[in-house]
C-alpha positions, -999 to +999 in steps of 0.1 A: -333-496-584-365-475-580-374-500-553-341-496-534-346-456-537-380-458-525-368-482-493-342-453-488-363-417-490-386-439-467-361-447-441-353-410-445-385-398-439-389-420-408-357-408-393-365-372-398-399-379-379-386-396-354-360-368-346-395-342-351-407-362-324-379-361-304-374-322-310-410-318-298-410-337-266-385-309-255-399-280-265-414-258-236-450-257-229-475-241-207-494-267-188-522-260-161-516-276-128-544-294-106-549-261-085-556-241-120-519-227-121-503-219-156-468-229-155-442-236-182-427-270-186-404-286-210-413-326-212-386-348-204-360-328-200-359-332-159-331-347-140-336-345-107-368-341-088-386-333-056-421-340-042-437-324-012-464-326+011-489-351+019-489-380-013-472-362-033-441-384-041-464-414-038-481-400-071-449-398-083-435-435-078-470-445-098-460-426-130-423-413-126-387-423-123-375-430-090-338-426-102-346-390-106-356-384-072-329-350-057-343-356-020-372-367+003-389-360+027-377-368+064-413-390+068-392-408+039-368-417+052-361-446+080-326-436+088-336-403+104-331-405+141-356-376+142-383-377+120-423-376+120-428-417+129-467-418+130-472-442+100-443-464+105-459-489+117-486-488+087-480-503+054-479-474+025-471-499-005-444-467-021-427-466+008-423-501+013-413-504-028-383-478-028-377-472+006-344-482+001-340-458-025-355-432-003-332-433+026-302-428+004-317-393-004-312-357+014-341-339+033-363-316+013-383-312+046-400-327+075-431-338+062-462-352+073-493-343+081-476-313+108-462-297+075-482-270+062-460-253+048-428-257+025-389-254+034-378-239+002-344-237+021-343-276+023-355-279-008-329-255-028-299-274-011-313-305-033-307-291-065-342-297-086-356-288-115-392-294-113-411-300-081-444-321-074-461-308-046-494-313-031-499-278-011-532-265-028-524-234-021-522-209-051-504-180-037-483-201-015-473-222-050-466-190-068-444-181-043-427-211-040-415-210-080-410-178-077-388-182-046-372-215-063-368-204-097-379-239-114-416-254-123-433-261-094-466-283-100-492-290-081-513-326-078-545-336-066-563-366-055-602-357-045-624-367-022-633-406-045-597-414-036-586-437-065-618-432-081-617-391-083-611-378-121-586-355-101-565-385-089-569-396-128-558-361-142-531-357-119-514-390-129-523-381-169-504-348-159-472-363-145-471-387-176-471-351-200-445-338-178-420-369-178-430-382-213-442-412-195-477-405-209-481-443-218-475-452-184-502-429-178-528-443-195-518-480-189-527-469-152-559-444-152-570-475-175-561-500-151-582-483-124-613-476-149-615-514-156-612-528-123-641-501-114-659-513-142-649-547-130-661-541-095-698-525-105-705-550-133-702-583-109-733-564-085-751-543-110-781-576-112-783-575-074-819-558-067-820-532-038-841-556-015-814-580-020-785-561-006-776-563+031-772-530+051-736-520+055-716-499+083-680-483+070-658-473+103-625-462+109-622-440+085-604-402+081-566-393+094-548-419+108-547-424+146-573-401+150-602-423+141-624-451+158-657-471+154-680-442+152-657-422+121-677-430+091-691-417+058-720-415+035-718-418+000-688-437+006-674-445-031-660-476-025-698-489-017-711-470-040-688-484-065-695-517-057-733-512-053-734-516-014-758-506+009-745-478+030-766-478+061-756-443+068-766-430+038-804-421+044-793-408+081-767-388+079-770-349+059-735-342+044-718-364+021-682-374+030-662-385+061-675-377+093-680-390+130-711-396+145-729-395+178-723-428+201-762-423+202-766-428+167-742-455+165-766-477+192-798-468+173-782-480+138-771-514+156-801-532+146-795-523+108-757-535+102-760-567+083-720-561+083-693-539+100-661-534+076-634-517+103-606-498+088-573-508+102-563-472+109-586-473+139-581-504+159-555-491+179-579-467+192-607-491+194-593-518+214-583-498+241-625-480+239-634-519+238-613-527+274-630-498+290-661-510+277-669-544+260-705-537+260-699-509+229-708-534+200-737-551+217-763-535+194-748-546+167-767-573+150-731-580+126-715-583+159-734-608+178-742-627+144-699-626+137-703-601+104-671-578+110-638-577+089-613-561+090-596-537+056-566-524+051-559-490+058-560-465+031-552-434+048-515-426+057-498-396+044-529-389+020-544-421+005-528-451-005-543-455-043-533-492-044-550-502-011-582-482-019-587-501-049-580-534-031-603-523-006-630-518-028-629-554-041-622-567-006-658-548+007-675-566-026-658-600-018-674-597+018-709-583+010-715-605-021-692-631-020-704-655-047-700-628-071-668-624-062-656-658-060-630-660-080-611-633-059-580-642-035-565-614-018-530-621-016-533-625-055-551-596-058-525-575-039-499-584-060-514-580-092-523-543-080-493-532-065-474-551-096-494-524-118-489-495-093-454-500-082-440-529-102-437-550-072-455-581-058-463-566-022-484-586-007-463-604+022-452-570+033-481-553+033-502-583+057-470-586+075-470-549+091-481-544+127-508-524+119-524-545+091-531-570+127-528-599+106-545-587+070-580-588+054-603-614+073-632-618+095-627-609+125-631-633+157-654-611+179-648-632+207-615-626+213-594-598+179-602-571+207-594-587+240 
């Protein structure tokens, strides 16, 4: 009898802390946004949401709920007749995931990277009660809520892409918002142990051992070509490559440089790695004039491949991290041996989006045929 009593004031006491729980998880809260905003939230108790501006609902397919999406953004949304159409030809692995979910949504805006501002109009007629934005604007924000009359929050990625602690904090953020924080953490951890992944498969490799590395094509999409580059690029410096940039150029961070500079580093590119997003500008620079790679010693020894673009509508997480292995696969590849890409895309975009995504993502037209060397002889002509 004392047994059965004890089973029952313990399945009492479990109830009642399981309803505590529950009771707590809706309980208001003041949060602080990426931007340093203070703004009251009350965890799991939103229905129907909006994001806006540049990656902002792309942060949100990571962590959230799709089914709670109120509207999109006309960039969203295939359907449009009239609608920004600059990345449509470029694989953004959330779009491609729930685009069908996306087109069945009202406009909250135009979007896209002509947007600097919000259409709080647009945004009212969708009927939200929280929205995700990515404006990094504090007044503007304020005003917005204010305007709105519901939570707005703000995200962040940073300048190390899926490596920043600000792309890390805003998904951590979003989890505490939509009591999804073990989704969350199943994903910032994800990303840590693939970086950890990455940097412990070169950490042996000794400085005079490591070939000399250009990055190209990087920055806004369709605005970049062969001489867009970076130094202290975090993808290399992730996977302990040689950035042949680094000791020439004085700011950190994307940046173009002089044709002049490009010729005079020829000699020193063991390896070219071109970003997708600029071929469509390069090819036609390359018909006016085929002599532009001759100083390249990874050009006339066949050394140039060819990555995925990252860069479309604010950076696509997934591909950045598949990127990174991809640049490690080509500078070192017996360390990376065991790596096959298409497998490798769908085990990230499984954990990212909960999709296999590989097909799609090679198959668009500006992905020109997916991660490979590239035939110098004839990928431009």
């Amino acid at each position: 009898m004392k047994k059965r009593l004890s089973t029952i004031l313990l399945l009492v006491i479990s109830i009642l802390l399981v309803a505590c729980n529950n009771n707590n998880k809706n309980e208001e809260i003041e949060i602080e946004d990426m931007i340093g905003r203070t703004v009251m939230v009350t965890p799991g108790s939103y229905n129907r949401v909006v994001c806006i501006g540049a990656g902002a609902l792309r942060l949100y397919t990571y962590v959230g709920d799709v089914k709670l999406l109120a509207g999109v953004e006309d960039i969203e949304n295939i359907t449009l007749a009239t609608r920004p159409k600059m990345f449509d030809g470029v694989a953004r692995p959330y779009f491609i995931a729930f685009k069908n979910v996306f087109e069945k949504l009202p406009s909250c805006g135009v979007g896209g990277p002509q947007a600097q501002t919000a259409e709080a109009e647009k945004i009212l007629s969708c009927n939200p009660d929280i929205v995700i934005s990515e404006y990094e604007d504090v007044d503007k924000e304020n005003a917005l809520q204010e305007q709105l009359g519901i939570p707005v929050i703000t995200v962040k990625y940073g300048s190390k892409g899926v490596f920043d602690e600000n792309l890390k904090n805003s998904i951590s953020l979003l989890g505490k918002i939509f009591n999804r924080e073990q989704r969350a953490t199943e994903l910032n951890t994800f990303i840590a142990e693939a970086k950890a992944d990455i940097s412990n498969r070169t950490s042996t490799i000794l400085d005079s051992e490591k070939k000399s590395v250009y990055i190209c094509g990087l920055g806004n999409w369709g605005t970049t070509n062969h001489l867009q580059t970076a130094k202290n690029y975090e993808p290399f410096n992730v996977a302990n490559i040689k950035n042949v940039c680094d000791d020439r150029l004085a700011t950190n961070g994307v940046q173009a440089i002089e044709k002049e500079m490009f010729v005079s580093l020829g000699s020193e590119m063991d390896v070219i790695i071109i970003d997708a997003a600029a071929i469509k500008n390069i090819l036609p620079l390359y018909k006016e004039d085929p002599t532009m790679f001759d100083t390249c010693k990874a050009w006339q020894e066949g050394e140039v491949y060819l990555q995925m673009a990252y860069n479309a509508y604010y950076t696509n997480i997934e591909i950045a991290l598949i990127n990174t292995y991809y640049n490690g696969l080509v500078v070192y590849p017996e360390k990376f041996a065991d790596i096959e890409m298409t497998t490798l895309i769908n085990e990230v975009t499984k954990m990212f989006l909960g999709k296999e995504l590989a097909d799609e993502i090679l198959s668009y037209p500006n992905s020109f045929g997916g991660y490979q060397k590239i035939d110098t002889a004839t990928f431009f002509k």
